[in-house]
C-alpha positions as CSV (number, residue, x, y, z in Angstrom):
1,X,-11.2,18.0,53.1
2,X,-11.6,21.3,51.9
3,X,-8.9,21.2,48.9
4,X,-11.3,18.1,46.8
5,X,-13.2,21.4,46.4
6,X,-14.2,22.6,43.4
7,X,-14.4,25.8,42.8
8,X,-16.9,25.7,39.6
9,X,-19.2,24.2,41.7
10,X,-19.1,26.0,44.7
11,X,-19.7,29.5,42.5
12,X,-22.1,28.3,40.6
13,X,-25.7,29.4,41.2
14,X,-24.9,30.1,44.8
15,X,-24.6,32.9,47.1
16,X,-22.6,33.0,50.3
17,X,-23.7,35.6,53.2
18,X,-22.3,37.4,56.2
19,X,-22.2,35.3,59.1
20,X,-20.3,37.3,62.0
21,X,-17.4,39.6,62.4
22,X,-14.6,38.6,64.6
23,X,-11.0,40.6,65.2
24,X,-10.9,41.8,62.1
25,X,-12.4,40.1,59.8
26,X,-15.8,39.5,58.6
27,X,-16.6,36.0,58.2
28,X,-19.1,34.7,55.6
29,X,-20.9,31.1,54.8
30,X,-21.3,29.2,51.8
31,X,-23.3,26.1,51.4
32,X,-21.8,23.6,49.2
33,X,-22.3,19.7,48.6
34,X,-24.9,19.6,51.7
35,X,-22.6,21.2,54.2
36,X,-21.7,24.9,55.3
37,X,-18.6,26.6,55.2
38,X,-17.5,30.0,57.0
39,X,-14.0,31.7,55.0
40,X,-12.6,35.2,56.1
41,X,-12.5,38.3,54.5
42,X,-10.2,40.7,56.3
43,X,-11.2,44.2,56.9
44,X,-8.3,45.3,59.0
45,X,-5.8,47.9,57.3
46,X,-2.9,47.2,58.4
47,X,-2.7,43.4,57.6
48,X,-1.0,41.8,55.0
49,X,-3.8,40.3,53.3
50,X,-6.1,43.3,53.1
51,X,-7.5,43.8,49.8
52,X,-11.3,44.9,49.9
53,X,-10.5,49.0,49.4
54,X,-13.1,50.7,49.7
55,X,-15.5,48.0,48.4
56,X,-18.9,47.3,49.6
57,X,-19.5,44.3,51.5
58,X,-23.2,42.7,51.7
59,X,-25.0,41.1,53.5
60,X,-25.8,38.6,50.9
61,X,-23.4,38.2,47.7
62,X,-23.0,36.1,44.4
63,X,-20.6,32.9,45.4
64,X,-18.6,34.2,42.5
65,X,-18.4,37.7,43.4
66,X,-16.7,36.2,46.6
67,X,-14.7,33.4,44.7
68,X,-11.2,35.1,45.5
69,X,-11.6,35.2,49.2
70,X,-12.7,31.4,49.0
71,X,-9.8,30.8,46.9
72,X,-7.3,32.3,49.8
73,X,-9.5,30.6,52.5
74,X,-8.7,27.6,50.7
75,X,-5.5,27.9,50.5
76,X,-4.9,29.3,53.3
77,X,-6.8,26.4,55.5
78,X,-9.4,28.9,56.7
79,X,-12.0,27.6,54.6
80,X,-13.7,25.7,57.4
81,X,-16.7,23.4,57.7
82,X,-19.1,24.5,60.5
């Protein structure tokens, strides 16, 4: 169950990279205690949850440069194990 996460952890010496894109958002993976994990990060405009600006999204980024869209994946319930 994704909320026994734990965020130190998960950050920690890792790095997550971009998986697909999908209806507006760009969807990344994470590995963490031997399994993998696609979260979200919306790049539509006009939704509610876009924050990214005009920041540059990788290919390949520090888990802890990524930690706030894992944190609302989390919460959220999109945090999902693939």
């Amino acid at each position: 169950m994704t909320t026994d996460i734990n965020m130190t952890q998960l950050v920690k010496n890792n790095t997550t990279t971009f998986a697909y894109y999908r209806n507006q958002h760009l969807y990344y993976a994470v590995d963490y205690d031997g399994a993998t994990y696609h979260y979200p990060v919306v790049v539509d405009a006009t939704d509610e949850n876009y924050d990214i600006g005009n920041a540059t999204l990788n290919h390949t980024e520090k888990a802890m440069t990524m930690m706030r869209y894992m944190r609302k994946a989390i919460a959220a319930g999109t945090f999902v194990k693939v």
